[in-house]
mmCIF file of the N, C-alpha and C atoms, coordinates in Angstrom:
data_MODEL
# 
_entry.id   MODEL 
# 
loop_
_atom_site.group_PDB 
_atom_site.id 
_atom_site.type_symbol 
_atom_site.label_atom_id 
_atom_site.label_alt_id 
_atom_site.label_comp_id 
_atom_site.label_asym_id 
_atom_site.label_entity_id 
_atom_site.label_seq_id 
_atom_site.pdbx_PDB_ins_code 
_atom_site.Cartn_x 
_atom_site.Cartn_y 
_atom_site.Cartn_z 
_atom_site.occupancy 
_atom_site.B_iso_or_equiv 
_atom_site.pdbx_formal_charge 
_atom_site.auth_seq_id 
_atom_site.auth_comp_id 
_atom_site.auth_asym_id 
_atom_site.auth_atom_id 
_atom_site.pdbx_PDB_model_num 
ATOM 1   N N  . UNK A 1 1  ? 0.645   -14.560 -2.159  1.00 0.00 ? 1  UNK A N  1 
ATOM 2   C CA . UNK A 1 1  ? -0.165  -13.502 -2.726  1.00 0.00 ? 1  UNK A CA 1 
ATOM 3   C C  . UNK A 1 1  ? 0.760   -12.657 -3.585  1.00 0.00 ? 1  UNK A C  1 
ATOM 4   N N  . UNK A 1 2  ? 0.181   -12.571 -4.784  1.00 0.00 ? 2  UNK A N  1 
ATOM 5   C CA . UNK A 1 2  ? 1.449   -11.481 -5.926  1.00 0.00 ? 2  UNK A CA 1 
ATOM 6   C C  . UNK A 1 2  ? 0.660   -10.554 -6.228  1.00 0.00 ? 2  UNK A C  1 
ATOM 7   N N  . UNK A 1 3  ? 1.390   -9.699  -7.027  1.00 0.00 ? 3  UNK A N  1 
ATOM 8   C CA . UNK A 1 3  ? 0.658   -8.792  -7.404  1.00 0.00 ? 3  UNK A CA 1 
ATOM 9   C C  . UNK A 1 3  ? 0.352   -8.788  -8.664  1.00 0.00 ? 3  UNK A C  1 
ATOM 10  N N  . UNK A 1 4  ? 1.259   -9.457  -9.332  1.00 0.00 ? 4  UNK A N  1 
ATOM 11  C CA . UNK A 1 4  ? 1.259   -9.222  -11.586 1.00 0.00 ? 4  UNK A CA 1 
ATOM 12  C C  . UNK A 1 4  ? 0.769   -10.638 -11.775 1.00 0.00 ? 4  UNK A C  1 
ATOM 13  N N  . UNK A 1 5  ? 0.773   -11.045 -12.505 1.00 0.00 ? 5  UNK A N  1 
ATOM 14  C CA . UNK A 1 5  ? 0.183   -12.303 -13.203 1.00 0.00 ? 5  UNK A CA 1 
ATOM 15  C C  . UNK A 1 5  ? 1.039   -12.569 -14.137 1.00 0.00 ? 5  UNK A C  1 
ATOM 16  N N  . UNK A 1 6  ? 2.668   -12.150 -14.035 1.00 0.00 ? 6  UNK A N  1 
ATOM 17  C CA . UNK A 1 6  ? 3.408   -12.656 -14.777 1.00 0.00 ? 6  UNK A CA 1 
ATOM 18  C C  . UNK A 1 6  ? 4.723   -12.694 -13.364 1.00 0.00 ? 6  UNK A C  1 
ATOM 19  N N  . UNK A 1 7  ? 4.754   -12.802 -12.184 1.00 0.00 ? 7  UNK A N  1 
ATOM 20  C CA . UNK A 1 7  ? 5.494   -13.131 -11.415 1.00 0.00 ? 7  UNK A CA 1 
ATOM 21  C C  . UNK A 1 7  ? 6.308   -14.067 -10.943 1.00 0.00 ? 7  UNK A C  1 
ATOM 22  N N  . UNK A 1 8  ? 7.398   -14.182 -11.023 1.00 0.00 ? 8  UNK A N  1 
ATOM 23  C CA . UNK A 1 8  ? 8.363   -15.661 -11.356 1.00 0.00 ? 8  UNK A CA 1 
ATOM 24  C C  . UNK A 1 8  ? 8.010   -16.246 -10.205 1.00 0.00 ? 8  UNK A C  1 
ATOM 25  N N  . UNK A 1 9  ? 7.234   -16.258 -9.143  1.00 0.00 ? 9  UNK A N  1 
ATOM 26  C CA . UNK A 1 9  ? 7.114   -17.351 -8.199  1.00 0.00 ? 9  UNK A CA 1 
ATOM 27  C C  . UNK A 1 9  ? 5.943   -17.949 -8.495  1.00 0.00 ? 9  UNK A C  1 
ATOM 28  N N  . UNK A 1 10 ? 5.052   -17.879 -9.631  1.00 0.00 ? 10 UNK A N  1 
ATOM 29  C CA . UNK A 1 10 ? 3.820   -18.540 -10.211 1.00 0.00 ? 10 UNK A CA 1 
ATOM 30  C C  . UNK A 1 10 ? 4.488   -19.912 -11.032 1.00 0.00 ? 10 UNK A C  1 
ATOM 31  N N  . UNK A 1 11 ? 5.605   -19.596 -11.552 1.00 0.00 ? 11 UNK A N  1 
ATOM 32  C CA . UNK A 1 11 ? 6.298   -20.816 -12.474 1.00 0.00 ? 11 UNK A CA 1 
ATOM 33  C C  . UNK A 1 11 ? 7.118   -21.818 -11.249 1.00 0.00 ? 11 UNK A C  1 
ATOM 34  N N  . UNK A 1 12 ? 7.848   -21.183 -10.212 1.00 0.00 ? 12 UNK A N  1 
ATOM 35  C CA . UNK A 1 12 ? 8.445   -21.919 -9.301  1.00 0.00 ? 12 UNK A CA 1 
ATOM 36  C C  . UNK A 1 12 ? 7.484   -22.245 -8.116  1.00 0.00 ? 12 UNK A C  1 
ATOM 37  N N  . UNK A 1 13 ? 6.484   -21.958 -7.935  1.00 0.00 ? 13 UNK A N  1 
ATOM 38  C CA . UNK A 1 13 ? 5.730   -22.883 -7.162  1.00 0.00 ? 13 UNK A CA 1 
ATOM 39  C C  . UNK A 1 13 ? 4.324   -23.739 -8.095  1.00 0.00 ? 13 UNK A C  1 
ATOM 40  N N  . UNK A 1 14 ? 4.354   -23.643 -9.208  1.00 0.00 ? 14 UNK A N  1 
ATOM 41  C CA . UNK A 1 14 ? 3.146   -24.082 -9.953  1.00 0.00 ? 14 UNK A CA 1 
ATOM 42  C C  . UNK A 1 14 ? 2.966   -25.865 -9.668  1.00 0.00 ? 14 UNK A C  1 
ATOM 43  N N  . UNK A 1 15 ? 3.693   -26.461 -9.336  1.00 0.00 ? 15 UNK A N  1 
ATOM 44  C CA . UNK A 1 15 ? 3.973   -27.829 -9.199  1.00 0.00 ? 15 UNK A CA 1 
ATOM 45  C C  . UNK A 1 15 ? 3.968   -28.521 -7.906  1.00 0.00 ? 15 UNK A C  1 
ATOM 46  N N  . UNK A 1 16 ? 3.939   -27.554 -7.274  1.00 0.00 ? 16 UNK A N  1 
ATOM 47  C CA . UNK A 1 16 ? 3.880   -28.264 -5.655  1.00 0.00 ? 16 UNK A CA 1 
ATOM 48  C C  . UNK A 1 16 ? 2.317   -28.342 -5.097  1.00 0.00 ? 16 UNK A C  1 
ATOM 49  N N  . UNK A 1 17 ? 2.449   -29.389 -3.979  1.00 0.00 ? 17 UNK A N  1 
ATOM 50  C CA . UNK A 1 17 ? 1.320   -29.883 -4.067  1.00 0.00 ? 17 UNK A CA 1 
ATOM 51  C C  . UNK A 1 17 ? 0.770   -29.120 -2.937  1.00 0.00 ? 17 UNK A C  1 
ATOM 52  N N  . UNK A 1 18 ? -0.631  -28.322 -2.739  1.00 0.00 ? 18 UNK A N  1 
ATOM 53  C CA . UNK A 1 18 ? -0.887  -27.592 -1.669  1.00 0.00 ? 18 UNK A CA 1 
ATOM 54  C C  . UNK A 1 18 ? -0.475  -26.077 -1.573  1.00 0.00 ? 18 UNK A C  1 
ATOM 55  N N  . UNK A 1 19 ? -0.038  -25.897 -2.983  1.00 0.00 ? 19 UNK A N  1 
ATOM 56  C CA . UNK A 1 19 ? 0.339   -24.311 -2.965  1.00 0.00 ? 19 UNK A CA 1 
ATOM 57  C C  . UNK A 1 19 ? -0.303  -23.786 -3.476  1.00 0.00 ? 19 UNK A C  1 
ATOM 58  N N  . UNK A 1 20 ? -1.038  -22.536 -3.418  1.00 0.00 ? 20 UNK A N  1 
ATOM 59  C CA . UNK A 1 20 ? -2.018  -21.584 -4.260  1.00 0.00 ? 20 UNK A CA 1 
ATOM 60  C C  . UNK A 1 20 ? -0.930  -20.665 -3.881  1.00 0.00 ? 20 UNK A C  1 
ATOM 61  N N  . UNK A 1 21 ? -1.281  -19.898 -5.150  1.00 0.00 ? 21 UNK A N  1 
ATOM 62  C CA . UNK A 1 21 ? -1.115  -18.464 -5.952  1.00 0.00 ? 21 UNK A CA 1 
ATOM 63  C C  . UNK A 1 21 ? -2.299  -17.705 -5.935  1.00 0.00 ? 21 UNK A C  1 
ATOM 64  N N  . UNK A 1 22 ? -2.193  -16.709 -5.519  1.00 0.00 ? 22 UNK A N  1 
ATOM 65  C CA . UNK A 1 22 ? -3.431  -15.831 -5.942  1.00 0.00 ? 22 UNK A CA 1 
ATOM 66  C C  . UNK A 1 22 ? -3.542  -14.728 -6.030  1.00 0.00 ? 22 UNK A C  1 
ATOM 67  N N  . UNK A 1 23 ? -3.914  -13.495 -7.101  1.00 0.00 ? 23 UNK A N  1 
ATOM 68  C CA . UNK A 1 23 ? -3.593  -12.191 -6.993  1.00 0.00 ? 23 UNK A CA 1 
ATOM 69  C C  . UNK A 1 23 ? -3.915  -11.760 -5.994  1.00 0.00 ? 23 UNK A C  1 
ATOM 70  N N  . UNK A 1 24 ? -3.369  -10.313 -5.662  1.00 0.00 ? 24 UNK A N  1 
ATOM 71  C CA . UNK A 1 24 ? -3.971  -9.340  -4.710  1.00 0.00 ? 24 UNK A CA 1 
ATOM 72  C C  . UNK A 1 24 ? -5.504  -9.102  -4.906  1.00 0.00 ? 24 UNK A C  1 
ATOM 73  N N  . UNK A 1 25 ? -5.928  -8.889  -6.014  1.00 0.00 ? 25 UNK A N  1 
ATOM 74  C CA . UNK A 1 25 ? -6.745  -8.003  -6.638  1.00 0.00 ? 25 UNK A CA 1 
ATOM 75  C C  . UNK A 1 25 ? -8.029  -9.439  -6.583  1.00 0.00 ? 25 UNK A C  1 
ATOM 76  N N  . UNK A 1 26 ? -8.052  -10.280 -6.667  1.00 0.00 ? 26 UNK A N  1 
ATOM 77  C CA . UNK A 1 26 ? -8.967  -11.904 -6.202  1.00 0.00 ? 26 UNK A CA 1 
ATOM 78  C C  . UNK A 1 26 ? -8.859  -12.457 -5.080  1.00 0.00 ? 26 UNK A C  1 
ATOM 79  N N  . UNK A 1 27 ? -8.048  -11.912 -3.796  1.00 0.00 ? 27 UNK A N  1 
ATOM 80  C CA . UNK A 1 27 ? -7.865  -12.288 -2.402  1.00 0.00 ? 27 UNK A CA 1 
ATOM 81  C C  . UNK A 1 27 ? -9.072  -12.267 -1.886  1.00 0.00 ? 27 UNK A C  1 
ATOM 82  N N  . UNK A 1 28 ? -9.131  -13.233 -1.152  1.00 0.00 ? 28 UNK A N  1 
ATOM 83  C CA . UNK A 1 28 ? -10.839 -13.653 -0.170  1.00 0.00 ? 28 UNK A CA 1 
ATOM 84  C C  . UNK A 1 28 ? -10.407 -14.070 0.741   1.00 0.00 ? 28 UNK A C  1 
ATOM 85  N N  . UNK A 1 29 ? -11.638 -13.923 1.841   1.00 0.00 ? 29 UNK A N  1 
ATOM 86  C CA . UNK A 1 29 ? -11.334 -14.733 2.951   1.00 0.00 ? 29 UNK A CA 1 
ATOM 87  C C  . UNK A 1 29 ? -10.997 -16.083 3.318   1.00 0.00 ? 29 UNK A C  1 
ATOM 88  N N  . UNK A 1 30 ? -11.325 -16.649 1.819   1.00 0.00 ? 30 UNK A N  1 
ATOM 89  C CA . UNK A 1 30 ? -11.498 -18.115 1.845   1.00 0.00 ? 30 UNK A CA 1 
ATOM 90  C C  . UNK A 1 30 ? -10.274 -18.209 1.554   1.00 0.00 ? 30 UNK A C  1 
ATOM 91  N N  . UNK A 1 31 ? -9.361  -17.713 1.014   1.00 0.00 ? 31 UNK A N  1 
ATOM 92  C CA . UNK A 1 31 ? -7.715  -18.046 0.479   1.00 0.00 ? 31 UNK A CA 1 
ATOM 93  C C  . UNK A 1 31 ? -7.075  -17.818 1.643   1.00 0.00 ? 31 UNK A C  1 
ATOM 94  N N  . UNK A 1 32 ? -7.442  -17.354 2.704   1.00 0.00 ? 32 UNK A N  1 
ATOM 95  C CA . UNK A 1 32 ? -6.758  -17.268 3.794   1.00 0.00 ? 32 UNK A CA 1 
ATOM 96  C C  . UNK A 1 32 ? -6.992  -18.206 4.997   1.00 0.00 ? 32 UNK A C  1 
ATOM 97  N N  . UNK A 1 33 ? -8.463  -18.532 5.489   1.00 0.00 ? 33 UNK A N  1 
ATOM 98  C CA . UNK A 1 33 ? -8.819  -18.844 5.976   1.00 0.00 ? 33 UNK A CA 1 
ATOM 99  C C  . UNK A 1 33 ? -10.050 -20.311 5.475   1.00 0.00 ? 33 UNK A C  1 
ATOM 100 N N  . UNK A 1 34 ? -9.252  -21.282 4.798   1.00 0.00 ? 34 UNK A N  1 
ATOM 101 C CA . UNK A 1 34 ? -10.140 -22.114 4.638   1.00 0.00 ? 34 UNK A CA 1 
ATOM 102 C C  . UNK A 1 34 ? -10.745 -22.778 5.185   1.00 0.00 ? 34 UNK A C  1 
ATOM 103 N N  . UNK A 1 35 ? -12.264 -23.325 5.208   1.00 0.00 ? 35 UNK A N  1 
ATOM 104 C CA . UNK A 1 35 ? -13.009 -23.632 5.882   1.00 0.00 ? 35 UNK A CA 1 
ATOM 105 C C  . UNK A 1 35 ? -13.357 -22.983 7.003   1.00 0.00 ? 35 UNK A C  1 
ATOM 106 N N  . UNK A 1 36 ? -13.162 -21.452 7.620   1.00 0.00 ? 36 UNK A N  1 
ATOM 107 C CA . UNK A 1 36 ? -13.392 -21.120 8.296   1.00 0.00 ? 36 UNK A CA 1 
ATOM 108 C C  . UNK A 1 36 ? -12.268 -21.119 9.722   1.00 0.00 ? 36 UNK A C  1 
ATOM 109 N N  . UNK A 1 37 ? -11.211 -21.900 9.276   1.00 0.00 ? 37 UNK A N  1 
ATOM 110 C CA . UNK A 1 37 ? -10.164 -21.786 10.127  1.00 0.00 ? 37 UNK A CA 1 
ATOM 111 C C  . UNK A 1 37 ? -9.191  -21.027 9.873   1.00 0.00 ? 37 UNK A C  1 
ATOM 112 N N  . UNK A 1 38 ? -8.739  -20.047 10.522  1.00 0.00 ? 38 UNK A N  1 
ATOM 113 C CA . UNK A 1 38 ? -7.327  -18.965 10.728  1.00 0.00 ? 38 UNK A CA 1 
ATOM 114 C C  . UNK A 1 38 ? -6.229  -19.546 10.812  1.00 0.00 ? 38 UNK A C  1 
ATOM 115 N N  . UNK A 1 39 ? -5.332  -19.220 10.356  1.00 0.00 ? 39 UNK A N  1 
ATOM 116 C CA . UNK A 1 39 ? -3.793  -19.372 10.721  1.00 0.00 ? 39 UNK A CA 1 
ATOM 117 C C  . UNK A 1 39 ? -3.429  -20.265 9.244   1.00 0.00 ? 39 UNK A C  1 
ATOM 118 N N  . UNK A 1 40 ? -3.262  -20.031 8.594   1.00 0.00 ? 40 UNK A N  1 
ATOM 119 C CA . UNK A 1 40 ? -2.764  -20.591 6.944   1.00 0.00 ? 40 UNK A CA 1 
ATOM 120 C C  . UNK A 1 40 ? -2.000  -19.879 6.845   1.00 0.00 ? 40 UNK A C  1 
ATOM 121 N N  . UNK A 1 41 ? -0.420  -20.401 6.987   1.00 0.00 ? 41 UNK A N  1 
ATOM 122 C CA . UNK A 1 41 ? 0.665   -19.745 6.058   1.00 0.00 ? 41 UNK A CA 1 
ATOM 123 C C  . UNK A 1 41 ? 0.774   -18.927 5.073   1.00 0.00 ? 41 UNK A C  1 
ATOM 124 N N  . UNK A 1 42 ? 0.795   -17.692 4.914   1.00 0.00 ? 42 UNK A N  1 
ATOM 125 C CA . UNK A 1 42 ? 0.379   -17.023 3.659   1.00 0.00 ? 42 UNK A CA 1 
ATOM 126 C C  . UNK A 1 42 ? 1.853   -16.443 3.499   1.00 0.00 ? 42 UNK A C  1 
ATOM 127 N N  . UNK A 1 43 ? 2.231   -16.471 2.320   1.00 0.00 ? 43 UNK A N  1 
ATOM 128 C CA . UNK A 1 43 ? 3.783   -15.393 1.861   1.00 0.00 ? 43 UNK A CA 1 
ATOM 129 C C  . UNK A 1 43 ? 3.374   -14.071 0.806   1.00 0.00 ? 43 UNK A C  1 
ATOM 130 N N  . UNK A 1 44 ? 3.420   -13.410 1.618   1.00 0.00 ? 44 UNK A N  1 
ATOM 131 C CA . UNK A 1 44 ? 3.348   -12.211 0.471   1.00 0.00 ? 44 UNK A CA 1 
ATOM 132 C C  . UNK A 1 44 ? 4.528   -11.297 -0.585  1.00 0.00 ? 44 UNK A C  1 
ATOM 133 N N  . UNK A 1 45 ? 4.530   -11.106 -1.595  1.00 0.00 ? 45 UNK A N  1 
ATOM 134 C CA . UNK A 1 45 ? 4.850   -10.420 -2.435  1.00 0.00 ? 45 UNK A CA 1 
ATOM 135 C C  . UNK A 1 45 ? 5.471   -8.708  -1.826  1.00 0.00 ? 45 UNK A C  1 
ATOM 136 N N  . UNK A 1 46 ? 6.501   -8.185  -2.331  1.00 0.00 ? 46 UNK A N  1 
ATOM 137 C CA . UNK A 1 46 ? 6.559   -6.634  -1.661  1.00 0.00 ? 46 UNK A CA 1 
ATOM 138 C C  . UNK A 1 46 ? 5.483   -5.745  -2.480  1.00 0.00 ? 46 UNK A C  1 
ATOM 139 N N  . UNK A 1 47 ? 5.269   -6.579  -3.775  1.00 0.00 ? 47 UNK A N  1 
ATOM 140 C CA . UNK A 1 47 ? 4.397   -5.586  -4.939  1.00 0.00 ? 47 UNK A CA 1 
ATOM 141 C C  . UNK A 1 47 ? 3.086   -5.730  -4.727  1.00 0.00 ? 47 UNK A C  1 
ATOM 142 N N  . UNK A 1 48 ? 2.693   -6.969  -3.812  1.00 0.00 ? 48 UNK A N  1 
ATOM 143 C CA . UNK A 1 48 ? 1.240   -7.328  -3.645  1.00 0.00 ? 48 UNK A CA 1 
ATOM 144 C C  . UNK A 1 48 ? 0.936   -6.310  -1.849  1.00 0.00 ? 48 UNK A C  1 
ATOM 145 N N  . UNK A 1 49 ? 1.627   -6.085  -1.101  1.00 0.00 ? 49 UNK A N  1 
ATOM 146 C CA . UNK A 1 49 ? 1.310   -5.229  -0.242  1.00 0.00 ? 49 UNK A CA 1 
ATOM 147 C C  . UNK A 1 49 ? 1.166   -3.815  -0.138  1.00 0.00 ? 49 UNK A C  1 
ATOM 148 N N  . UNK A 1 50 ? 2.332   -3.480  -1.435  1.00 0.00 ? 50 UNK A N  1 
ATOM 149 C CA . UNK A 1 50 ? 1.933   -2.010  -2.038  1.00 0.00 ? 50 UNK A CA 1 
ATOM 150 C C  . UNK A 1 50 ? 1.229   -2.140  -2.389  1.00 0.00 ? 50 UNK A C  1 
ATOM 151 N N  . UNK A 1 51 ? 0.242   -2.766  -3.152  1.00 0.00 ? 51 UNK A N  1 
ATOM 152 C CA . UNK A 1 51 ? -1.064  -2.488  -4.272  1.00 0.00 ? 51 UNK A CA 1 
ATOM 153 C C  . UNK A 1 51 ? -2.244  -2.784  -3.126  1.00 0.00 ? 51 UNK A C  1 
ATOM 154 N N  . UNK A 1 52 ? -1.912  -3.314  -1.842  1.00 0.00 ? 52 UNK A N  1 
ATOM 155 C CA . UNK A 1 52 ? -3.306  -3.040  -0.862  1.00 0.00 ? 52 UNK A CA 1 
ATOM 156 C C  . UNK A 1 52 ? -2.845  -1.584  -0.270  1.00 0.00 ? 52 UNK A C  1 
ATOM 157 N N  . UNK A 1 53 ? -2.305  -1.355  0.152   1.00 0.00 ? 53 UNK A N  1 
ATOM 158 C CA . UNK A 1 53 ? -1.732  -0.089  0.302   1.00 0.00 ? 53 UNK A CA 1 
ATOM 159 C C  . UNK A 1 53 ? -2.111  0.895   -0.532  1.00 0.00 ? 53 UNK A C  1 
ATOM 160 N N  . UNK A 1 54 ? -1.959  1.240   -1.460  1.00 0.00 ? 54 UNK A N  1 
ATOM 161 C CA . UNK A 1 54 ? -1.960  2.557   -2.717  1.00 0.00 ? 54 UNK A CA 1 
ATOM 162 C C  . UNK A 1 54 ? -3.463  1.827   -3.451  1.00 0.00 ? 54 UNK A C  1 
ATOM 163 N N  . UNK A 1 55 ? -3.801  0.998   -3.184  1.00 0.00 ? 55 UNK A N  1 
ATOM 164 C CA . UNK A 1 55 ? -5.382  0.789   -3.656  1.00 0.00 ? 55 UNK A CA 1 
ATOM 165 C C  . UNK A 1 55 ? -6.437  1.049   -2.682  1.00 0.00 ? 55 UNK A C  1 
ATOM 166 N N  . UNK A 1 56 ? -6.282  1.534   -1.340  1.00 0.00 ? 56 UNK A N  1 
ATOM 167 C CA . UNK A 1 56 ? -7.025  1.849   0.020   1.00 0.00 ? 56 UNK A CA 1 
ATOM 168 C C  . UNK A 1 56 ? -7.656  0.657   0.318   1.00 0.00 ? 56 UNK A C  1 
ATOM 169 N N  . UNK A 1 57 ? -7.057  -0.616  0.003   1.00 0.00 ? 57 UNK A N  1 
ATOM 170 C CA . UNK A 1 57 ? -8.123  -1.772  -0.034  1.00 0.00 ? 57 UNK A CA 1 
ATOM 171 C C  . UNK A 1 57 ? -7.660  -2.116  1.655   1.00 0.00 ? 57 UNK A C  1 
ATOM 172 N N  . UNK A 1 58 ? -6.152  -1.866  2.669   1.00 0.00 ? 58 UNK A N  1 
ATOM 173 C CA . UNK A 1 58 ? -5.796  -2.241  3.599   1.00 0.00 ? 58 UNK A CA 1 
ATOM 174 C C  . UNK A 1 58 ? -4.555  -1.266  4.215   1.00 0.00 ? 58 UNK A C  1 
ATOM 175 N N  . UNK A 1 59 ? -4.851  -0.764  5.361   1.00 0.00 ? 59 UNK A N  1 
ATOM 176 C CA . UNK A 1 59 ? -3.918  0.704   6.023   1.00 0.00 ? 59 UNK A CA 1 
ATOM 177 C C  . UNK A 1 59 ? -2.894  -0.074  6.750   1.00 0.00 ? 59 UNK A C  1 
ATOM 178 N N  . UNK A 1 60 ? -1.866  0.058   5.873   1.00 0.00 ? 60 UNK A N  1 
ATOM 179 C CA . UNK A 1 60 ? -0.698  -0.810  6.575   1.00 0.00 ? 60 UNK A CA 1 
ATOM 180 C C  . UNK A 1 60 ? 0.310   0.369   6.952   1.00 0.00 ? 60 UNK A C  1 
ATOM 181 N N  . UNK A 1 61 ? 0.326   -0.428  8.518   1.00 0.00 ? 61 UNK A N  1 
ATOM 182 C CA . UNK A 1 61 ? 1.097   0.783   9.626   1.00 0.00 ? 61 UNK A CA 1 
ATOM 183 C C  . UNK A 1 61 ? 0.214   1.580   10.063  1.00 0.00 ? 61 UNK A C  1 
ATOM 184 N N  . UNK A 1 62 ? -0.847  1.512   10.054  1.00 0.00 ? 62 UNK A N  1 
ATOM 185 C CA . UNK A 1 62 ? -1.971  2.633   10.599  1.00 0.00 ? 62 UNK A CA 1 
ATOM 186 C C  . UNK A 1 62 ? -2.816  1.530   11.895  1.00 0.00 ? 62 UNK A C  1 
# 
């Protein structure tokens, strides 16, 4: 999960097979949880957790 749409881990993972990218700002349940199953590896961004943070979209540490 990133936050910019110009983030150098969009070019270094663009090629592997089974990897999504996806902004903060287009995150769904379905990017996390496909098909309805939990637990998908997700790596987040430090810039994509500030922007749920300072966007009130998710109270992290609360």
């Amino acid at each position: 999960v990133v936050s910019r749409k110009d983030a150098p881990v969009i070019r270094a993972v663009r090629n592997m097979a089974g990897v999504d990218v996806v902004y903060v700002d287009n995150l769904s349940v379905l990017h996390l949880a496909p098909g309805g199953v939990p637990g998908r590896l997700t790596l987040w961004t430090q810039g994509a957790i500030e922007k749920l943070s300072s966007g009130k979209l998710f109270n992290v540490g609360e």
